[in-house]
C-alpha positions, 0 to 999 in steps of 0.5 A: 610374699615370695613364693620361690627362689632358684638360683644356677651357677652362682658362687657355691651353688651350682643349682638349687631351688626354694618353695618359700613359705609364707610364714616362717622359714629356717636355713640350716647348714654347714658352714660353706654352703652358702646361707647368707649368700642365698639370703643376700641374694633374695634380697638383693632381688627383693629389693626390686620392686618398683617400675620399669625392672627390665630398664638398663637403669635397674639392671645397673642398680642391682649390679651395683647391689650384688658388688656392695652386698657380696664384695667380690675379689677385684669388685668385679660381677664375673667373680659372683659366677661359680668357679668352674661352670660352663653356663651362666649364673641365673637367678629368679625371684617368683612372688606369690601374686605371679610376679617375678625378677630374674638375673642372668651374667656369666664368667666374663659379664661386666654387667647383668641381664635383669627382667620382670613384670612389676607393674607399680606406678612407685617403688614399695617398701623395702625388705629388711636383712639383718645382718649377724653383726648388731647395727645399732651402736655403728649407726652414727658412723655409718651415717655420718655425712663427714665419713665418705660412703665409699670407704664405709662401704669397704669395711662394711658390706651393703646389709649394714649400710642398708639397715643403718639407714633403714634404723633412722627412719622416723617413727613413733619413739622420735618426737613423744613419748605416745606410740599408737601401737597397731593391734597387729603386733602390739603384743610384741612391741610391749614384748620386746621392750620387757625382754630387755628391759627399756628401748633404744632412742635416737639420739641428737648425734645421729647414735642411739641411747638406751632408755630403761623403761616399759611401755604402760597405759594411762589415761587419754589426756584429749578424752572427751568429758561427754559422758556419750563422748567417752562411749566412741573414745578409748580411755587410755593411751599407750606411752612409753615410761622411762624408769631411769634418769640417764640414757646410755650409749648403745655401746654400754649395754649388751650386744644381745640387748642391741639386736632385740632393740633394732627388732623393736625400733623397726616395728615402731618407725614401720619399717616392717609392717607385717602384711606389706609383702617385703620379707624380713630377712635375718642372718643368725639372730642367735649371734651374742645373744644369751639363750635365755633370751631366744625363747622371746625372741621366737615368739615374737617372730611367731606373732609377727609371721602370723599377722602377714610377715615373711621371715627367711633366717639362717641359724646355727644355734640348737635352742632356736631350731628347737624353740620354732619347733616347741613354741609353733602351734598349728592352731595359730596357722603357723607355719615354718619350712626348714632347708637344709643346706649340704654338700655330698660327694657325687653332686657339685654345688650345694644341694638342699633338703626342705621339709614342713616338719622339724621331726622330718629334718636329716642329720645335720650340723646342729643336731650332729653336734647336740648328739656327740655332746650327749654322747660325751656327758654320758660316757663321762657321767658312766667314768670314761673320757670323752672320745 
């Protein structure tokens, strides 16, 4: 888990710091200040997890991350400092076993000073980050051994790359129609694949087809005919049933569909397994995604956080903050920080305000917002124009 993050003179910040929770937590802001330029960067040191961190070769590798994930002007590391500041950039990672990662470059770095205390024996999982745009129906292009990375990776930054790659991971729904679904999170599984009604399967193509279906039980087809046997055996297996006779291309089917089922595939091929201490990082999943739908999706991300994921979004949409605040339940152990986001007049950079308690939150862009379109259906409902 990540238990802090502090980052000094890098691109709007000039110095602000994060005590993360371990469940859920919201970014809030304007735009400008900065929200998925701090969530890349947590997971640009995130992603450094395996051994020898302080080694000329990891310090490359994580250079080389900062330029595929920002995509600077002139692709140069120096234009990650914050314009006008006299000392160098830093940024430190700080998980909650007492480990940490720290960064320092300045204006005229072409490289970066990177160290830490990881001690692992192999790399470990890799954190997710979502990107606000979906990645589903881009992954045969973006995986295509015919199309060449570097031009791929100039029209998309890194997190799409990234998630591309982590989408075609094998998993359960490759091979068979069977998903042993762990305990932890097969409510959500079932869940996700209600709310849209089928599953996103990757196809011979390297692309991805949408499978109308839903997930049922039916009887174990290896179950022992011993009576005394059949005590030590579950009766049924989970298997997913395919409604339909033709699966279409992810492109058919609704963008907001595409973002729920990339959640989805991920939990099936395990790429994120709650408890594994990776975050789960997510950009605006309000992005096309019809409101009906957040009420789910919140719920899902709930019960993905209170069975050991970290997940760090930013948002700008009303109806999610408020269903985080309606749907938490204390009784649960849940647990969500929002952080807002802002600048003001007599501080440089962007500064920010966290709290535990969505009644606690400032006026912010959201809720600004919300408050002058009530504002304008009551002067119009009382006969006046909206101001």
């Amino acid at each position: 888990m990540i238990a802090s993050f502090k980052i000094e003179n890098f691109t709007v910040f000039e110095k602000l710091e994060l005590g993360l929770s371990p469940r859920i937590n919201v970014i809030i802001g304007n735009n400008g200040t900065g929200k998925t330029h701090l969530l890349k960067a947590i997971y640009a040191l995130s992603r450094q997890n395996g051994t020898g961190i302080s080694t000329k070769k990891s310090a490359t590798n994580l250079a080389d991350d900062f330029l595929r994930l920002f995509m600077p002007n002139g692709n140069k590391l120096n234009a990650l400092h914050a314009d006008g500041a006299d000392n160098g950039a830093h940024i430190l990672l700080k998980r909650s076993d007492e480990t940490s990662v720290k960064v320092d470059f300045n204006n005229r770095s072409t490289s970066l000073k990177i160290e830490g205390d990881i001690p692992q024996t192999k790399p470990g999982p890799e954190p997710v980050f979502i990107p606000t745009k979906e990645v589903l129906s881009l992954v045969s292009g973006l995986r295509n051994s015919k199309h060449d990375l570097a031009t791929i990776e100039m029209i998309f930054d890194g997190t799409y790359v990234d998630l591309a790659k982590q989408l075609v991971q094998k998993g359960a729904d490759d091979n068979s129609q069977s998903l042993e679904i762990d305990p932890r999170f097969s409510s959500v599984v079932r869940e996700l694949v209600d709310l849209v009604g089928g599953r996103y399967k990757l196809d011979q193509n390297g692309g991805f087809l949408f499978e109308a279906g839903k997930y049922v039980e039916k009887a174990k087809p290896d179950r022992s005919q011993s009576k005394a046997g059949q005590m030590y055996q579950d009766s049924t297996v989970t298997r997913f049933s395919p409604t339909g006779r033709n699966a279409l291309s992810s492109n058919m089917t609704a963008e907001g569909f595409r973002k729920v089922g990339m959640l989805h595939r991920l939990l099936c091929n395990g790429v994120i397994a709650p408890g594994d201490d990776t975050p789960l990082i997510w950009d605006e999943p309000e992005s096309n995604l019809n409101p009906k739908l957040m009420k789910q999706l919140v719920q899902a991300l709930l019960e993905l956080s209170r069975n050991g994921q970290q997940i760090i979004l930013a948002t700008h949409d009303y109806v999610l903050l408020k269903w985080f605040d309606l749907l938490m339940d204390k009784g649960k152990e849940d647990h969500i920080r929002f952080h807002v986001l802002g600048k003001n007049e007599t501080a440089k950079g962007v500064h920010v305000t966290s709290t535990d308690e969505y009644s606690q939150l400032r006026k912010n862009a959201i809720s600004n917002t919300v408050a002058e379109l009530y504002d304008a259906e009551i002067e119009r409902s009382l006969g006046g124009a909206p101001a």
